[in-house]
N, CA, C and O atoms as CSV, one atom per row, in Angstrom:
chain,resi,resn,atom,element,x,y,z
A,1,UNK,N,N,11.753,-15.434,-11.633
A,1,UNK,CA,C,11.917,-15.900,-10.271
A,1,UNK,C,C,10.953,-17.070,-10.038
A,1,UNK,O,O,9.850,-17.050,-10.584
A,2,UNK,N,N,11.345,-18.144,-9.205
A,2,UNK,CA,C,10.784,-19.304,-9.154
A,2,UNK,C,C,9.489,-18.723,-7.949
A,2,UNK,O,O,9.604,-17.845,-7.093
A,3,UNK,N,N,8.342,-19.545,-8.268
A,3,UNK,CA,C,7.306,-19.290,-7.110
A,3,UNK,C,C,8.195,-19.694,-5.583
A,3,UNK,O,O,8.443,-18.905,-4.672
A,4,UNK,N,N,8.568,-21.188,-5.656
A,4,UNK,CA,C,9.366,-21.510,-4.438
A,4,UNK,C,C,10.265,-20.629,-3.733
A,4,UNK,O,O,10.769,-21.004,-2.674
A,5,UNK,N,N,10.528,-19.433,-4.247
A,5,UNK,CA,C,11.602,-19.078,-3.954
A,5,UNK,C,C,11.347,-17.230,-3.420
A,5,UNK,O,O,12.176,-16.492,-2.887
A,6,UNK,N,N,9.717,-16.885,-3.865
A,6,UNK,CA,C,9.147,-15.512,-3.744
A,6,UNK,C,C,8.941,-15.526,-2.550
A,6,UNK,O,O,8.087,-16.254,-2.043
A,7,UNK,N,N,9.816,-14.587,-1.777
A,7,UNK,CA,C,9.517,-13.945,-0.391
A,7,UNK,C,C,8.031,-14.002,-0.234
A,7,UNK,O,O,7.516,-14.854,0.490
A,8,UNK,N,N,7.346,-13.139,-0.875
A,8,UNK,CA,C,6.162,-12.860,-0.233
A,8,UNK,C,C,4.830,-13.887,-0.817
A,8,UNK,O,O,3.646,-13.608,-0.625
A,9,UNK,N,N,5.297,-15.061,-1.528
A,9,UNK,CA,C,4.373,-16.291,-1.610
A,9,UNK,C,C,4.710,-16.623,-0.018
A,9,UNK,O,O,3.894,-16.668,0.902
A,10,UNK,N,N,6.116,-16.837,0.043
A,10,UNK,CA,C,6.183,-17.810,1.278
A,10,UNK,C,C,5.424,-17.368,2.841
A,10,UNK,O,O,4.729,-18.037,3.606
A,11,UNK,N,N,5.912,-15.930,2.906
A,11,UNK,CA,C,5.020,-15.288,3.763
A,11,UNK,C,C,4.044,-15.199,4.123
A,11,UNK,O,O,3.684,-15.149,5.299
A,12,UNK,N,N,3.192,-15.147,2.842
A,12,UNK,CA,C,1.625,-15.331,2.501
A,12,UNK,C,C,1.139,-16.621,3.403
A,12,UNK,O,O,0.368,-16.681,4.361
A,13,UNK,N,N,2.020,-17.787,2.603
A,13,UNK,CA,C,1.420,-19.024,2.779
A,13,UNK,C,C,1.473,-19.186,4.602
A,13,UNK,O,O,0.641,-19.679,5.364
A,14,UNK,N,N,2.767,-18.570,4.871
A,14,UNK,CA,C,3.119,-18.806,6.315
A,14,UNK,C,C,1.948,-18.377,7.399
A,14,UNK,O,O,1.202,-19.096,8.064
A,15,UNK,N,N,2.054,-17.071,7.335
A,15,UNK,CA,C,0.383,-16.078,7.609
A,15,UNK,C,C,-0.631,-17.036,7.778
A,15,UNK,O,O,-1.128,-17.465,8.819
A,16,UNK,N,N,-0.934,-17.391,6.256
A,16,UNK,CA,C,-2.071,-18.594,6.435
A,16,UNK,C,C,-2.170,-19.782,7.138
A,16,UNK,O,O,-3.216,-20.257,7.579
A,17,UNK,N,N,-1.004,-20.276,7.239
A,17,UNK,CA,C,-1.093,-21.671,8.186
A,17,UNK,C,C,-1.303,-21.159,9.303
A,17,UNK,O,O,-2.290,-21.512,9.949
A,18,UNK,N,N,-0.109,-19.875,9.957
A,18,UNK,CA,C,-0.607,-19.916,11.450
A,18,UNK,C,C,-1.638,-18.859,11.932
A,18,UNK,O,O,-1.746,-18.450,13.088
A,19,UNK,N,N,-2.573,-18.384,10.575
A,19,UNK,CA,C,-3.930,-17.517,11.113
A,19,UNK,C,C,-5.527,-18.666,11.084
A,19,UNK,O,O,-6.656,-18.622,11.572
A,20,UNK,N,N,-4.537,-19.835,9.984
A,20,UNK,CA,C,-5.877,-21.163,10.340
A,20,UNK,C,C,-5.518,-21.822,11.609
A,20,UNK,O,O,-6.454,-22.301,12.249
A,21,UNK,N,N,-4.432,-21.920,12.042
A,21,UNK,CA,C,-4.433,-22.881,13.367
A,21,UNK,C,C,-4.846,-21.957,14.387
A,21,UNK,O,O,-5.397,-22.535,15.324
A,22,UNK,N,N,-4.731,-20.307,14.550
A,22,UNK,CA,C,-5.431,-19.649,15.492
A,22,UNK,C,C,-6.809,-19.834,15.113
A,22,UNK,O,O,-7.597,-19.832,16.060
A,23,UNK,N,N,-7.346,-20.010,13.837
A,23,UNK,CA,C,-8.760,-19.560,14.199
A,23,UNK,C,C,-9.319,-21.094,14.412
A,23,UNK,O,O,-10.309,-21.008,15.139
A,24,UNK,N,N,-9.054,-22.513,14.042
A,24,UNK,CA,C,-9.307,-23.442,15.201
A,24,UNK,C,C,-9.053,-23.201,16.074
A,24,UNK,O,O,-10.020,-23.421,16.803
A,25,UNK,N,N,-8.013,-22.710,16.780
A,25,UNK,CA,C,-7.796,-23.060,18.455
A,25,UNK,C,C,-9.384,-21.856,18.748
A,25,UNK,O,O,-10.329,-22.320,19.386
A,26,UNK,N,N,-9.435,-20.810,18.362
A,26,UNK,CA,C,-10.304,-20.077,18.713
A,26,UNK,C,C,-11.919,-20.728,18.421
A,26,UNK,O,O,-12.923,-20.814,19.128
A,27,UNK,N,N,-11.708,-20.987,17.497
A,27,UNK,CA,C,-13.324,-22.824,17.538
A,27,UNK,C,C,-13.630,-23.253,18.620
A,27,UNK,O,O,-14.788,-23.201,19.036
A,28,UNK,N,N,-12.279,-23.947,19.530
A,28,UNK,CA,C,-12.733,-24.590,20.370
A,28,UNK,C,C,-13.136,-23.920,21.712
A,28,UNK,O,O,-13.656,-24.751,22.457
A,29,UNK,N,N,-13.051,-22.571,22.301
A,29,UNK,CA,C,-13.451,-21.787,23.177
A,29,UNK,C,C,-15.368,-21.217,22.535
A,29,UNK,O,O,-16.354,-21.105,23.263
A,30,UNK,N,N,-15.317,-21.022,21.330
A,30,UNK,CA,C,-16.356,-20.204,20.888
A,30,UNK,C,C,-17.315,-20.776,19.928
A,30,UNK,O,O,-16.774,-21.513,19.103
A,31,UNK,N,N,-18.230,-20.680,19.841
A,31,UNK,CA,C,-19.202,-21.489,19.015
A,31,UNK,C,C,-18.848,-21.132,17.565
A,31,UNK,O,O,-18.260,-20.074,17.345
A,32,UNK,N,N,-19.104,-21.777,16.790
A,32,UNK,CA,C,-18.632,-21.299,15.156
A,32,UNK,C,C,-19.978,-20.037,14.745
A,32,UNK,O,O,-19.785,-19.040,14.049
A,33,UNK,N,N,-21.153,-20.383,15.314
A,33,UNK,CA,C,-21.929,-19.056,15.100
A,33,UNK,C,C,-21.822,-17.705,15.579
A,33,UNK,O,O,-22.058,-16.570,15.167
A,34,UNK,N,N,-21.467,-18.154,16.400
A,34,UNK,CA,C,-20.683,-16.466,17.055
A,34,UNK,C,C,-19.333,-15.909,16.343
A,34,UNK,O,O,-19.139,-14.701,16.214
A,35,UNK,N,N,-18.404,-16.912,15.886
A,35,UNK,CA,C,-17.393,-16.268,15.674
A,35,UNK,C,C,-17.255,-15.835,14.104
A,35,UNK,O,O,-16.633,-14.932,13.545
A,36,UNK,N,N,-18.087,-16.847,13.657
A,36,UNK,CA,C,-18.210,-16.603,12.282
A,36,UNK,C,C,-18.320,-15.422,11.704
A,36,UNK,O,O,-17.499,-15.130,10.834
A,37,UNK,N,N,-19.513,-14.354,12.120
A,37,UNK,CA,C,-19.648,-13.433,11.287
A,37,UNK,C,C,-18.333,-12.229,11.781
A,37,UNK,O,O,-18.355,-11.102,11.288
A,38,UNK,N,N,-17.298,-12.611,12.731
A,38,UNK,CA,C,-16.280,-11.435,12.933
A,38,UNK,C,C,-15.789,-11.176,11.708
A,38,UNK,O,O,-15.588,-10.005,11.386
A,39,UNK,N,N,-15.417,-12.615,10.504
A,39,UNK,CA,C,-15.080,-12.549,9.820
A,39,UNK,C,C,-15.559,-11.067,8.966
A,39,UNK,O,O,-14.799,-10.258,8.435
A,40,UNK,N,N,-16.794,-11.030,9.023
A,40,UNK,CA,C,-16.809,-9.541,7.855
A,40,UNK,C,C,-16.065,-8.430,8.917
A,40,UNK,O,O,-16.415,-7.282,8.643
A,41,UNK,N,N,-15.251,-8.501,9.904
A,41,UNK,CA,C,-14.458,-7.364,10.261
A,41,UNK,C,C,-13.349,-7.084,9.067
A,41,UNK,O,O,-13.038,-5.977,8.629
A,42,UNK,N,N,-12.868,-8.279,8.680
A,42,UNK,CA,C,-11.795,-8.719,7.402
A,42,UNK,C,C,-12.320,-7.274,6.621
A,42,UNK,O,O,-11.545,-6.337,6.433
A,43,UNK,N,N,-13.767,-7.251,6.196
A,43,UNK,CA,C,-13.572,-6.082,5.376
A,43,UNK,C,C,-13.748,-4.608,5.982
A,43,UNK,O,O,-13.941,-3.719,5.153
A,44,UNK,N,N,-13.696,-4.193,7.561
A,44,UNK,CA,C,-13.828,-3.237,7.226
A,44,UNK,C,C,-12.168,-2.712,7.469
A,44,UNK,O,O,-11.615,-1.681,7.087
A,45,UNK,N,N,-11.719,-3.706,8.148
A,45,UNK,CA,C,-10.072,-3.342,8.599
A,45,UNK,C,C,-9.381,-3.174,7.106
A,45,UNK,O,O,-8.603,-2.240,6.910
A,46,UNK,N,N,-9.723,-4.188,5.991
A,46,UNK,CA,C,-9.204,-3.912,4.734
A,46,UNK,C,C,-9.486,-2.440,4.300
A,46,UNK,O,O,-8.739,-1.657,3.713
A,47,UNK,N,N,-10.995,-2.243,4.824
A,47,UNK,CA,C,-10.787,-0.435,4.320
A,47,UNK,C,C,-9.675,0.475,5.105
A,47,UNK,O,O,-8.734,1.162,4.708
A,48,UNK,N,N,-10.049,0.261,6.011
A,48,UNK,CA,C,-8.853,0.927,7.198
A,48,UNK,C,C,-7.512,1.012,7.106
A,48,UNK,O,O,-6.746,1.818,7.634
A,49,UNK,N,N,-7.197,-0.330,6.041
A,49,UNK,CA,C,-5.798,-0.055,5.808
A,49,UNK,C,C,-5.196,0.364,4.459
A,49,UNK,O,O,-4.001,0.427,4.168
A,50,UNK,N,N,-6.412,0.674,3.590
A,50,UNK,CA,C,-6.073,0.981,2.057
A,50,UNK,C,C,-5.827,2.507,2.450
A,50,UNK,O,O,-4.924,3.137,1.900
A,51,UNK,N,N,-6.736,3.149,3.515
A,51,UNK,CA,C,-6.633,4.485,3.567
A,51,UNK,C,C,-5.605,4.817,4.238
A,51,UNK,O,O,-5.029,5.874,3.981
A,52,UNK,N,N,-5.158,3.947,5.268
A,52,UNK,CA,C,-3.949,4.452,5.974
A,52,UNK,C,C,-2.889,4.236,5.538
A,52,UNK,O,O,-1.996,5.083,5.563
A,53,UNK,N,N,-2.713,2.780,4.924
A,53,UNK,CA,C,-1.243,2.371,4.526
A,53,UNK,C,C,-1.143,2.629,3.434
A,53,UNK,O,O,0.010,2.330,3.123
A,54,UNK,N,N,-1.833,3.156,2.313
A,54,UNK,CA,C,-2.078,3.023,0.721
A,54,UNK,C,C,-3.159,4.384,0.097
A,54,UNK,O,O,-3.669,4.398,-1.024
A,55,UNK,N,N,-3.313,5.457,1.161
A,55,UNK,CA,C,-3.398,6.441,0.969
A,55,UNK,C,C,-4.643,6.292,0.024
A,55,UNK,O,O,-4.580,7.086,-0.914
A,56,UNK,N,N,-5.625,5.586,0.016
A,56,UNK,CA,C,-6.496,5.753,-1.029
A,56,UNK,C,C,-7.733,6.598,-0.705
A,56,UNK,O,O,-7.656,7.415,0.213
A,57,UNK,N,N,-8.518,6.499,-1.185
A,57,UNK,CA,C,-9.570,7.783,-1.368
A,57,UNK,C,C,-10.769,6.895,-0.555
A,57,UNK,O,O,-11.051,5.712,-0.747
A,58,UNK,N,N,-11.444,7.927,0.505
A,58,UNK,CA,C,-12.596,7.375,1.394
A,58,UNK,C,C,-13.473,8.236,0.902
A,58,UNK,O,O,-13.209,9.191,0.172
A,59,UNK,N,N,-14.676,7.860,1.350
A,59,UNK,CA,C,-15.580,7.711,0.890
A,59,UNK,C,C,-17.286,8.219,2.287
A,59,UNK,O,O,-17.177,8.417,3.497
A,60,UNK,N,N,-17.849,8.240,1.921
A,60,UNK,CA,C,-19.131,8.518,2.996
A,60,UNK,C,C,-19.643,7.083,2.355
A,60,UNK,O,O,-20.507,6.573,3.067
A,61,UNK,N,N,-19.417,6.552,1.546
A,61,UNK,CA,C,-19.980,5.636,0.919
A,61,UNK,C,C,-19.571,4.028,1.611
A,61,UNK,O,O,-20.184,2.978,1.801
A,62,UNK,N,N,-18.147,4.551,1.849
A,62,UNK,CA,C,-17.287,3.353,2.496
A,62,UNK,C,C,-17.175,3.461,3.667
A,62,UNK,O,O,-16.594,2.494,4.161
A,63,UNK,N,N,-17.557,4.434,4.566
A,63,UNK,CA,C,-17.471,5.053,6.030
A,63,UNK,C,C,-19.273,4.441,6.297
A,63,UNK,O,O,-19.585,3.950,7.382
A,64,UNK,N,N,-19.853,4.518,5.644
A,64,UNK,CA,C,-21.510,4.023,5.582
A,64,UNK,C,C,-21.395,2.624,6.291
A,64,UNK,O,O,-21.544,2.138,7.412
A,65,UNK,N,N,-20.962,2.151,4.702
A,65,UNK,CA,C,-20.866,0.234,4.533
A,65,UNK,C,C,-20.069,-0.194,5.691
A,65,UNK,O,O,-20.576,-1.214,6.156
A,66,UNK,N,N,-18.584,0.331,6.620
A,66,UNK,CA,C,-17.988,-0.109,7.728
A,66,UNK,C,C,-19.202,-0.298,8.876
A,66,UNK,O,O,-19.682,-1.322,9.362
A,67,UNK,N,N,-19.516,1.224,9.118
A,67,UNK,CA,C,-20.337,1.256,10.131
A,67,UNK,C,C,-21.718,0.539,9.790
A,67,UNK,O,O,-22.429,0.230,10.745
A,68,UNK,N,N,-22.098,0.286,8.646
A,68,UNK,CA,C,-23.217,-0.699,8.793
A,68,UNK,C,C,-22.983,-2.510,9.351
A,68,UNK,O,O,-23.795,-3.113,10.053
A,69,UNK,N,N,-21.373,-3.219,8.688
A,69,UNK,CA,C,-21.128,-4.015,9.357
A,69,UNK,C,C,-20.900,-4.200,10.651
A,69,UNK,O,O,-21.306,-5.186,11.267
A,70,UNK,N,N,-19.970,-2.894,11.346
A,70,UNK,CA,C,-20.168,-3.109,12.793
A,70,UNK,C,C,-21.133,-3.238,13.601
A,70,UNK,O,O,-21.079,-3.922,14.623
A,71,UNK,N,N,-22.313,-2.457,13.139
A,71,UNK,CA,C,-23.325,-2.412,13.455
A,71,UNK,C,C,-24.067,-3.845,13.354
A,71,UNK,O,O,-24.226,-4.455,14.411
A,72,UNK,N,N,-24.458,-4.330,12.339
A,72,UNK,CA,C,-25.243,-6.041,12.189
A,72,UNK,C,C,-23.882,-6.849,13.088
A,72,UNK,O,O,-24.341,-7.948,13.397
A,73,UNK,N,N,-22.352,-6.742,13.643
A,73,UNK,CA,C,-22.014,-7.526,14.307
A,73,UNK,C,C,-22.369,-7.190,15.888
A,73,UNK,O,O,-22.198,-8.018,16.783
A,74,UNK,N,N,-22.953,-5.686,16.132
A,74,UNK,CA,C,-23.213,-5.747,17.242
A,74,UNK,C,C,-24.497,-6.605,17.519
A,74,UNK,O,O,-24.613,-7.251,18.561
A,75,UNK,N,N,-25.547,-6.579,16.449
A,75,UNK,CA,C,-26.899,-6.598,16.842
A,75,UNK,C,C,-26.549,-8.372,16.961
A,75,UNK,O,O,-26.882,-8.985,17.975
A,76,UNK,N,N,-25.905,-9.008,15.893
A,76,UNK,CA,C,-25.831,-10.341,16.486
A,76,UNK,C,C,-25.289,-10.528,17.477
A,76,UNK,O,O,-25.695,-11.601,17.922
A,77,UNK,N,N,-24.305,-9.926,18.354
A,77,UNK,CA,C,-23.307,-10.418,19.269
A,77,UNK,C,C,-24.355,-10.262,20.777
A,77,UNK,O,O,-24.195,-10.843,21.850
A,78,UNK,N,N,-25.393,-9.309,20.400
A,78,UNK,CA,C,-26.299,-9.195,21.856
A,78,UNK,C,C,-27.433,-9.751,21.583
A,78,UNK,O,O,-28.309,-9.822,22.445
């Protein structure tokens, strides 16, 4: 199967164009230091969804590391 032609390249790529033009438009309301570190939410929602959508195995280890990122995004956000 041609890359041009893989459903879920194109999807991918699609996703990406319009999750970069949200997160400029979201630039221009919010300082890039503030918004920046939401980004490590990316990993704890990735845990959130291996266990829910993909049934994988949790952890106290991985329940730790979430709640330690939420945590350093609270302490920066106040």
């Amino acid at each position: 199967m041609s890359y041009a032609v893989n459903p879920y390249l194109v999807i991918g790529l699609v996703l990406y164009g319009l999750l970069t033009i949200f997160w400029v438009w979201i630039l221009t309301f919010v300082p890039i230091s503030v918004a920046y570190p939401f980004v490590a939410l990316a990993f704890v929602l990735t845990l959130v969804a291996g266990v829910i959508l993909f049934r994988e195995p949790w952890s106290a280890r991985l329940v730790l590391g979430g709640a330690m990122i939420v945590g350093g995004l609270l302490v920066i956000t106040r």
